[in-house]
C-alpha positions, 0 to 999 in steps of 0.5 A: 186693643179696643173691645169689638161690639156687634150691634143687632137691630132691624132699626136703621136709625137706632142702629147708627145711632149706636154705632156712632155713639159707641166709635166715639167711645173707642169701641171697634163697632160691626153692624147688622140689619138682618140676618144675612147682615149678622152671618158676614159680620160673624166671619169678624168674630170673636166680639165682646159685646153683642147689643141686640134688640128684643123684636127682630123681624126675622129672628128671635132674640135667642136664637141671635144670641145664641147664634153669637155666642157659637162664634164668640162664647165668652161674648156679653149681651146687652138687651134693649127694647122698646117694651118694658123690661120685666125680668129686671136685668140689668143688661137692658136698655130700654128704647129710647134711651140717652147716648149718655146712658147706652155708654155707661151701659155698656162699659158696666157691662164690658168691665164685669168678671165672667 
């Protein structure tokens, strides 16, 4: 079965972007705006995946995070960002990025041992 992957940002044009990308990719791909968005997307939970943007409007990244994680624990989180990563993970992506890149990314991320 193909790996679920929850994409969160507040972006529309990023977030179809992502989403077209990764569904030609093979992934099964759930989208959400907002945080009412996120809560009915979490009812297809559990995911494998949650790729979330840094800056949301009306959350912090932690507490999506977070928030997936109590619906999908063994859930692996790619970051991404318009701002500079500072920390030096490498499951960030910064904004903007190449499909190319965000699919390399993401199959790292998908094929590393918990």
């Amino acid at each position: 079965m193909s790996p679920k992957i929850l994409v969160v940002d507040d972006e529309a044009l990023i977030l179809m972007a992502v989403e077209k990308a990764l569904l030609k990719s093979g992934y099964v791909i759930s989208t959400a705006r907002n945080m009412r968005e996120l809560d009915e997307a979490l009812k297809s939970a559990p995911f494998d995946m949650l790729i979330t943007d840094l800056h949301m409007e009306e959350d912090t990244a932690e507490n999506i995070i977070e928030k997936v994680k109590k619906a999908s624990p063994s859930v692996k989180v790619l970051k991404m960002s318009g701002n500079v990563n500072r920390d030096g993970s490498y499951n960030f992506l910064e904004k903007p990025f190449r499909i190319e890149e965000l699919r390399k990314k993401v199959k790292d991320i998908l094929n590393e041992p918990f």
